[in-house]
C-alpha positions as CSV (number, residue, x, y, z in Angstrom):
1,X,10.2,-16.4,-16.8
2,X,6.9,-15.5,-16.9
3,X,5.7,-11.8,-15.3
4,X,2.9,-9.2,-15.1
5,X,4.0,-6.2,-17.6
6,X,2.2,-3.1,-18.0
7,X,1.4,-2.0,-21.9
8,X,-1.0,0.9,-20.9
9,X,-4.0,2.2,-19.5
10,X,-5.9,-0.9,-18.0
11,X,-3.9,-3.0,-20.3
12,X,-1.3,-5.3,-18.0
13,X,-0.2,-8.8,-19.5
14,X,1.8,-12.2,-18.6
15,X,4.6,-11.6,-20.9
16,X,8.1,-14.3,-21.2
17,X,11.3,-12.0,-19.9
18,X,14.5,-13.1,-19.3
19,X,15.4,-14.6,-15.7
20,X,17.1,-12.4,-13.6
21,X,20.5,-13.0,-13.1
22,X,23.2,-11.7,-9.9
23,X,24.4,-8.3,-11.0
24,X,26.0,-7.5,-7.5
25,X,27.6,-9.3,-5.0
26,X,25.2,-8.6,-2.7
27,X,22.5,-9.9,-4.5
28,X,20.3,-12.9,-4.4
29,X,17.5,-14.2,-6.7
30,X,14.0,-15.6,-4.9
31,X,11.6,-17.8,-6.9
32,X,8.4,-16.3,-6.5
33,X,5.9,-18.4,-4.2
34,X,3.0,-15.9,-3.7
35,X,2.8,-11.9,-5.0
36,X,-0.3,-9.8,-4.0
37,X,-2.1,-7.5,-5.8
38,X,-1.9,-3.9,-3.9
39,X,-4.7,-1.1,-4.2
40,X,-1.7,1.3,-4.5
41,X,-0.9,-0.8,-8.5
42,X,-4.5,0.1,-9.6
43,X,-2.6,4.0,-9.6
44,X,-0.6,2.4,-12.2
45,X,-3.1,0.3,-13.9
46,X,-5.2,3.9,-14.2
47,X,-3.0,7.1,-13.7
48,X,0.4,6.7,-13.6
49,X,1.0,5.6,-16.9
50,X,3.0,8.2,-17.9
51,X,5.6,7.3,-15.6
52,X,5.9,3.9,-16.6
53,X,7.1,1.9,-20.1
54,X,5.8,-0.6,-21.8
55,X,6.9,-3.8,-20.9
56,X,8.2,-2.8,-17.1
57,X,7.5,-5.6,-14.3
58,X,4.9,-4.9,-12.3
59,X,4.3,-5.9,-8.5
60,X,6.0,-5.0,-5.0
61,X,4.7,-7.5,-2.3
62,X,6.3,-10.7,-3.2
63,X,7.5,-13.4,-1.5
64,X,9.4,-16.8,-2.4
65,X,12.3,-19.1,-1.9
66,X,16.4,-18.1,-2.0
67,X,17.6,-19.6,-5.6
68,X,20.5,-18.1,-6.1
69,X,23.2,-15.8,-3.7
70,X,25.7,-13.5,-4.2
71,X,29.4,-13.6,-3.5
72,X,29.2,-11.8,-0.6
73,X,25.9,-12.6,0.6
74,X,26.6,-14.2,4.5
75,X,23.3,-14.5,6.2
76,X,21.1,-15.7,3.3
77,X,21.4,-19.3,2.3
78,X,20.0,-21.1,-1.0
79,X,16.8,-22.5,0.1
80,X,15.7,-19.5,2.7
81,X,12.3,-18.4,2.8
82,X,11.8,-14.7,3.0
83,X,9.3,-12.3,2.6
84,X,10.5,-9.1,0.5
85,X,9.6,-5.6,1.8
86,X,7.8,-3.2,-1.3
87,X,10.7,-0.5,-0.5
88,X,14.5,-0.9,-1.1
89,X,16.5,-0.2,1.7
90,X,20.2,-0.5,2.3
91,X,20.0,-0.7,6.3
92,X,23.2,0.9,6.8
93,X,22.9,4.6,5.8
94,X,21.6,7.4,8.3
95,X,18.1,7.3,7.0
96,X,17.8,3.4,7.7
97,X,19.4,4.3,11.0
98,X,16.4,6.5,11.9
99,X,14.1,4.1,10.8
100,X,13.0,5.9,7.8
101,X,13.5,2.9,5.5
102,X,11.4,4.6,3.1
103,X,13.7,7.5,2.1
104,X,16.9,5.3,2.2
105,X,19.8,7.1,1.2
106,X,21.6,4.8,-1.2
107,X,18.6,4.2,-2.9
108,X,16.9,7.2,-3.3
109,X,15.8,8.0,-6.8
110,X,17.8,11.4,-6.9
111,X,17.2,12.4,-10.7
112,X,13.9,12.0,-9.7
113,X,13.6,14.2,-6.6
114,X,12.1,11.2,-4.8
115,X,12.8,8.8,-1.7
116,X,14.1,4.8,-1.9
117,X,12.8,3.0,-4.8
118,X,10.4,0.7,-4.6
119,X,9.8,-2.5,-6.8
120,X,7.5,-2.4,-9.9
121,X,6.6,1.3,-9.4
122,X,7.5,3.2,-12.1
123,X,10.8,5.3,-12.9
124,X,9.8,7.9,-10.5
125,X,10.8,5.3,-7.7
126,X,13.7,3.7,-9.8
127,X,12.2,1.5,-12.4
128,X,12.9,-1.7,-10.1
129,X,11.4,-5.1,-11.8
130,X,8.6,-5.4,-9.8
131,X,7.7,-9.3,-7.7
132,X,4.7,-10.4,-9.9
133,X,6.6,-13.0,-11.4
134,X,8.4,-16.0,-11.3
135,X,11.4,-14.8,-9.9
136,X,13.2,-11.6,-8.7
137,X,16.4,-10.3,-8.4
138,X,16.3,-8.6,-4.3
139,X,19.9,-6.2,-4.1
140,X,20.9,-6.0,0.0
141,X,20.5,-9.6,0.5
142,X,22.2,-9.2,4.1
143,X,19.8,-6.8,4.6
144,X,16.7,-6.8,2.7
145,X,14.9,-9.8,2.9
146,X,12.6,-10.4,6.0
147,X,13.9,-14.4,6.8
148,X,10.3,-16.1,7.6
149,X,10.2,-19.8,9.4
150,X,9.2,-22.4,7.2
151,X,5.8,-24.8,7.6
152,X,3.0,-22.1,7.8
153,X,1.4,-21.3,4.3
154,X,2.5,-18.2,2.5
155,X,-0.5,-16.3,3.9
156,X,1.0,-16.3,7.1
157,X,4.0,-14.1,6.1
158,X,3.3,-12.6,2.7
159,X,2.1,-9.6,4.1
160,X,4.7,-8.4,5.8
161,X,5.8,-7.4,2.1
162,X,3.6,-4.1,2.9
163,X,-0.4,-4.8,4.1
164,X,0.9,-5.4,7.8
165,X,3.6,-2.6,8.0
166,X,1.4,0.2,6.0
167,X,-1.4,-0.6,8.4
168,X,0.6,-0.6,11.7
169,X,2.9,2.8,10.4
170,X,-0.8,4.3,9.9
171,X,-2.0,3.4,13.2
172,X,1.0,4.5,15.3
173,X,1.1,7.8,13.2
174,X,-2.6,8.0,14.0
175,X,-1.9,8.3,17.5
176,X,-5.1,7.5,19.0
177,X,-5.3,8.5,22.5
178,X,-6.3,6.1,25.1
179,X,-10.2,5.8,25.4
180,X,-10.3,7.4,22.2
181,X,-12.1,6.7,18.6
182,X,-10.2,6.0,15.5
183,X,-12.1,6.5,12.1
184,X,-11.0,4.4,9.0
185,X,-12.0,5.8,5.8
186,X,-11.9,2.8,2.9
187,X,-11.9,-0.9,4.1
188,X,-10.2,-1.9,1.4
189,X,-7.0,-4.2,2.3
190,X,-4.8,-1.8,3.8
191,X,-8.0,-0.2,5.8
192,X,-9.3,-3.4,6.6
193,X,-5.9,-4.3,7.8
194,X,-5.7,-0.4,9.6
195,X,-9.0,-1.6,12.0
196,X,-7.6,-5.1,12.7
197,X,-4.5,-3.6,14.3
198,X,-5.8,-0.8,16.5
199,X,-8.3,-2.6,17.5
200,X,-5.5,-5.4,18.5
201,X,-3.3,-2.1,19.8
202,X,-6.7,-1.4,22.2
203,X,-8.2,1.6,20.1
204,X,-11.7,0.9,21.9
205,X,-14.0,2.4,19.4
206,X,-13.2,2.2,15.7
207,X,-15.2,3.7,13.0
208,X,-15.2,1.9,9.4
209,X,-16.3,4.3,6.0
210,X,-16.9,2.7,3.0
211,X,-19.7,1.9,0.1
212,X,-18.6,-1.6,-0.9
213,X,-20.8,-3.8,0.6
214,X,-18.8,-7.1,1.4
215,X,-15.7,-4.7,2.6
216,X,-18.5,-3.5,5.2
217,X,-19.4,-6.3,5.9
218,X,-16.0,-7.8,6.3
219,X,-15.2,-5.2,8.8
220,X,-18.2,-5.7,10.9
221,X,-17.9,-9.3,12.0
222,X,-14.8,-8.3,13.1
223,X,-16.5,-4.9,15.6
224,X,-15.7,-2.8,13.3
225,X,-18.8,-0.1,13.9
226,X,-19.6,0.3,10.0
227,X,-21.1,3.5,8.4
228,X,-22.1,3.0,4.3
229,X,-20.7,5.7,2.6
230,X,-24.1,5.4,0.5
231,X,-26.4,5.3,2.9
232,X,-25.4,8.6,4.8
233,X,-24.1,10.6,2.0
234,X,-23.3,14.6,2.7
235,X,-24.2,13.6,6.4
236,X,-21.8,11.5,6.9
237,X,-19.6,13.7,9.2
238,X,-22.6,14.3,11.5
239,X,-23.0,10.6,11.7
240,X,-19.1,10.2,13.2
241,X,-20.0,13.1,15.2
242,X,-23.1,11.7,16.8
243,X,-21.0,8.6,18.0
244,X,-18.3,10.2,19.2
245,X,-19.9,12.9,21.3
246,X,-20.6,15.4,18.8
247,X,-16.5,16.7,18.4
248,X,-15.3,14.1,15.9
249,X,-12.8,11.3,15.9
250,X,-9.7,11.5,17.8
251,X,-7.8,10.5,14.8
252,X,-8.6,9.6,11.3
253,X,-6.9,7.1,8.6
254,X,-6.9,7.5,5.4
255,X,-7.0,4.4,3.2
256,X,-8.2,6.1,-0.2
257,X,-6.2,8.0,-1.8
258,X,-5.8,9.6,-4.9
259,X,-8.4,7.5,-6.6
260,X,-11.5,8.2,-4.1
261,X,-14.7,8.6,-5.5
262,X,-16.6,11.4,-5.7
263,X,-14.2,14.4,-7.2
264,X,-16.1,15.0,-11.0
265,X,-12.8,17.5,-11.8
266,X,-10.3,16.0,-10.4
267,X,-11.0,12.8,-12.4
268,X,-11.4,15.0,-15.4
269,X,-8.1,16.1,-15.0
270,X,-7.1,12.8,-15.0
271,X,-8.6,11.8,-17.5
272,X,-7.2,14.7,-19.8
273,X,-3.9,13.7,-19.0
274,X,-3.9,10.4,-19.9
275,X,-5.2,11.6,-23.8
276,X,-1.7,13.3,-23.8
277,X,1.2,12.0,-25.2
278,X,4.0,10.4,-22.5
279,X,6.7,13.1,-22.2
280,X,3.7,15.9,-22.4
281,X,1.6,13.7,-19.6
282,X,4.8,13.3,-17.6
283,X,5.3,16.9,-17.3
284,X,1.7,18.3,-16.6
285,X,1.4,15.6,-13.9
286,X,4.7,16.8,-11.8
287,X,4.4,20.4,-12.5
288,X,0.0,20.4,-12.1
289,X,-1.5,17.2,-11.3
290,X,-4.2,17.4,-8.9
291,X,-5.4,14.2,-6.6
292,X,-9.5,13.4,-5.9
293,X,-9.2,14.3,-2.6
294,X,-12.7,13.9,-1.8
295,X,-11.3,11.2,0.9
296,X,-8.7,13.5,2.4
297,X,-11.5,16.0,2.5
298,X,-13.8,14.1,4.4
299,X,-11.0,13.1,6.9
300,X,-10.5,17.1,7.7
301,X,-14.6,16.8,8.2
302,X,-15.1,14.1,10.8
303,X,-11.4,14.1,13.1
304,X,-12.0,16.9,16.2
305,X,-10.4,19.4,16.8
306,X,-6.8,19.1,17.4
307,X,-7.1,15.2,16.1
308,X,-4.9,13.6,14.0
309,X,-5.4,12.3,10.5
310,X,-2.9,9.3,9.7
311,X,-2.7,8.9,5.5
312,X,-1.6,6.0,4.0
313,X,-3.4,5.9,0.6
314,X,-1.1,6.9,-1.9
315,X,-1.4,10.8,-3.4
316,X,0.6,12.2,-6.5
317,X,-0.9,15.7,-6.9
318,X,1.5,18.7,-7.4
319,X,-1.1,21.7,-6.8
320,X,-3.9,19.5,-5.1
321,X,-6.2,22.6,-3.4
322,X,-6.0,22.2,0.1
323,X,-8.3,23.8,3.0
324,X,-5.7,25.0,4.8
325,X,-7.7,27.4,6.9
326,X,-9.6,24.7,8.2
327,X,-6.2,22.5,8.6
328,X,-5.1,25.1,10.8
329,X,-8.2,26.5,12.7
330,X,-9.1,23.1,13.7
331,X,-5.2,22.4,15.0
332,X,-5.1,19.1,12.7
333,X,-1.8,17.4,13.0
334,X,-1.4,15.3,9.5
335,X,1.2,12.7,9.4
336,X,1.6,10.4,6.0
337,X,4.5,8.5,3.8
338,X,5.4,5.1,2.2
339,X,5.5,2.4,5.6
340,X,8.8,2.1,6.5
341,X,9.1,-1.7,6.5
342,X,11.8,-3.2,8.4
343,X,11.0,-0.7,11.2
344,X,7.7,-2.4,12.3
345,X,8.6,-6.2,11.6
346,X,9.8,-6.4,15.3
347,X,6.4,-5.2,16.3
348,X,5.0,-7.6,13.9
349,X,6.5,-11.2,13.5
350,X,5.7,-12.0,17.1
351,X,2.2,-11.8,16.0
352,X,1.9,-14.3,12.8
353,X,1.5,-17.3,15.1
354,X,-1.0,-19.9,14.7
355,X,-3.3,-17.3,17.4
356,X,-3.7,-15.2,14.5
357,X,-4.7,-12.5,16.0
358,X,-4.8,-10.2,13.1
359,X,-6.6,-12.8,11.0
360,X,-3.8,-12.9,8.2
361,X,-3.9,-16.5,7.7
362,X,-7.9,-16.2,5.9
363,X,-7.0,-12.3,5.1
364,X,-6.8,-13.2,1.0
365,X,-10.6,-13.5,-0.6
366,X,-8.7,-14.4,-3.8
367,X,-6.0,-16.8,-4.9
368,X,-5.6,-16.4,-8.7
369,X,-2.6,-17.8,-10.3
370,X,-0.3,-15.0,-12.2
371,X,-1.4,-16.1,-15.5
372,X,-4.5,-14.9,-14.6
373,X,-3.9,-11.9,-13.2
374,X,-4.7,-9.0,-15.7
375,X,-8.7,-10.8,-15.3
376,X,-7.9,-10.3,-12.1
377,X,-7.0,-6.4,-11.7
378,X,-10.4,-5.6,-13.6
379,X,-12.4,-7.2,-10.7
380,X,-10.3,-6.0,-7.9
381,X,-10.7,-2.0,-9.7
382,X,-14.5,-2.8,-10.6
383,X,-14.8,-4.1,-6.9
384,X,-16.3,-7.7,-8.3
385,X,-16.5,-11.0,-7.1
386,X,-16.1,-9.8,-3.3
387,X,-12.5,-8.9,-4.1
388,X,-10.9,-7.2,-1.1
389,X,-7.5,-9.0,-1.3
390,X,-6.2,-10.9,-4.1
391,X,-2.8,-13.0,-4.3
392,X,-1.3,-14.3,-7.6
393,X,0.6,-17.5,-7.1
394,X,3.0,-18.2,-10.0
């Protein structure tokens, strides 16, 4: 089959691998219909690279047709069409029972201190083949897979894979109080997405940062009430603060990250890692990585006192510098983690009807097929063509 393998920094390819084949009962194997391209791979596109090896399969929001079922697979059927969630849950264990699907306790990747794996995202979460590729072997088959009704293009459902989820986790940890003012900092997909659901949730005012000019524009058509990162600068914070009655916002998302723009050391640190050889790089980065956290900063800025900030852009730093003084003078509550799929899809199937209310059906700017796609993760890191979300179709 063909599939998306990493080699090294900003160097990803379509390499021939071997099919995937049923290693567990429990097991089925999907031919890949659609795969997006998530802002969260660009981390290993540009700094996780010392957690990865060359040649691993890339991709964790695929989605496809049942090819092939275990032995003691009952409620998947060759033929199905399902939609597979970024995180590997079992369902059954206490975590899944809490709805933590994201710290599953059969998968979690013990030897490396961390939570479920996750497909195509690097040993630290389990070294799972990843879904930018033809096909994909999905363990949990009773359990896993998200069965989606046929007829409707991909677009309708692919996103249940991790845009939709992430988005609504990060608005219901955001916690916006009624009559009150949410503040989304990057409109890229998943803050795009962020907006579209509180604002479908009844969040009356929300407040869209970014510097990118067709994301801003993207958002606004939509009410989003935009502020250009470029234009306002240092005074940014006293611009959220003029429209929400000088305090701040109730509640802040962030949709950045680790790669925000912005942090001159940070990104030098980065940088210096990624000169290092693996197994040196590997250590520095869990022992004393350090984030850009001039997002995360700017969220402490403009939420009021005793707001909430909701993060959903993906951090890896070990001693990141924190203002905890701040943090706790201003009585922040921060809430943050990997969405926890299969906990939200109730909330969310009822929604992907031909109403469409969160737009998902035109939410992809860019179909690419996946022999394309290492063209195709330049643009959507350079922010070209008008790239806000991009889907590889095998």
């Amino acid at each position: 089959m063909k599939a998306l393998t990493w080699h090294g920094k900003r160097d990803v390819r379509v390499d021939t691998h071997p099919d995937p084949i049923i290693k567990d009962p429990t097991d089925t194997i999907i031919k890949v219909t659609s795969t997006g391209l998530c802002g969260s791979d660009l981390h290993l596109y540009e700094v996780l690279g010392p957690f990865l090896t060359e040649g691993d399969i890339l991709g964790h929001e695929p989605m496809g047709i049942v090819e092939e079922i275990g032995s003691a697979v009952t409620d998947l059927e060759v033929g199905d069409r399902v939609v597979i969630p970024f995180n590997i849950s079992c369902g059954d264990c206490f975590m899944c029972g809490q709805g933590l699907h994201s710290q599953c306790e059969t998968t979690q990747v013990r030897e490396q201190g961390m939570g479920a794996s996750l497909f195509g995202y690097t040993k630290l979460y389990g070294g799972v083949p990843g879904g930018q590729a033809e096909y994909l072997r999905v363990p949990f088959a009773d359990k896993l897979p998200i069965k989606v009704p046929k007829g409707p293009a991909d677009d309708r459902f692919l996103f249940l894979s991790d845009v939709l989820p992430t988005a609504w986790q990060g608005v219901e940890y955001a916690a916006v109080p009624p009559g009150g003012t949410l503040a989304v900092i990057g409109l890229g997909p998943i803050g795009d997405m962020c907006a579209r659901v509180a604002q479908h949730r009844g969040v009356e005012k929300v407040i869209g940062i970014d510097l990118v000019d067709e994301r801003l524009t993207r958002a606004a058509s939509r009410g989003v009430h935009t502020l250009d990162l470029r234009e306002h600068g240092a005074n940014l914070a006293d611009a959220v603060r003029e429209l929400t009655n000088g305090r701040g916002a109730d509640s802040v998302i962030d949709a950045v990250g680790m790669e925000a723009h912005g942090a001159p050391v940070a990104s030098l640190a980065q940088r210096a890692v990624g000169l290092l050889p693996d197994a040196a790089a590997e250590k520095m980065m869990r022992k004393v990585g350090v984030d850009r956290l001039e997002a995360l900063r700017l969220a402490i800025d403009i939420v009021r006192r005793g707001g909430t900030i909701s993060l959903v852009g993906v951090y890896g730093g070990m001693t990141d510098p924190l203002p905890m003084l701040t943090l706790f003078d201003k009585q922040i509550q921060l809430r943050m983690g990997q969405a926890n799929v299969h906990r939200w899809v109730p909330d969310l199937l009822p929604l992907l009807t031909d109403d469409d209310p969160l737009g998902v059906d035109t939410f992809a700017t860019h179909k690419i097929a996946l022999t394309d796609a290492p063209e195709a993760y330049g643009m959507f890191q350079r922010k070209e063509n008008g790239a806000v979300k991009v889907v590889f179709t095998p």
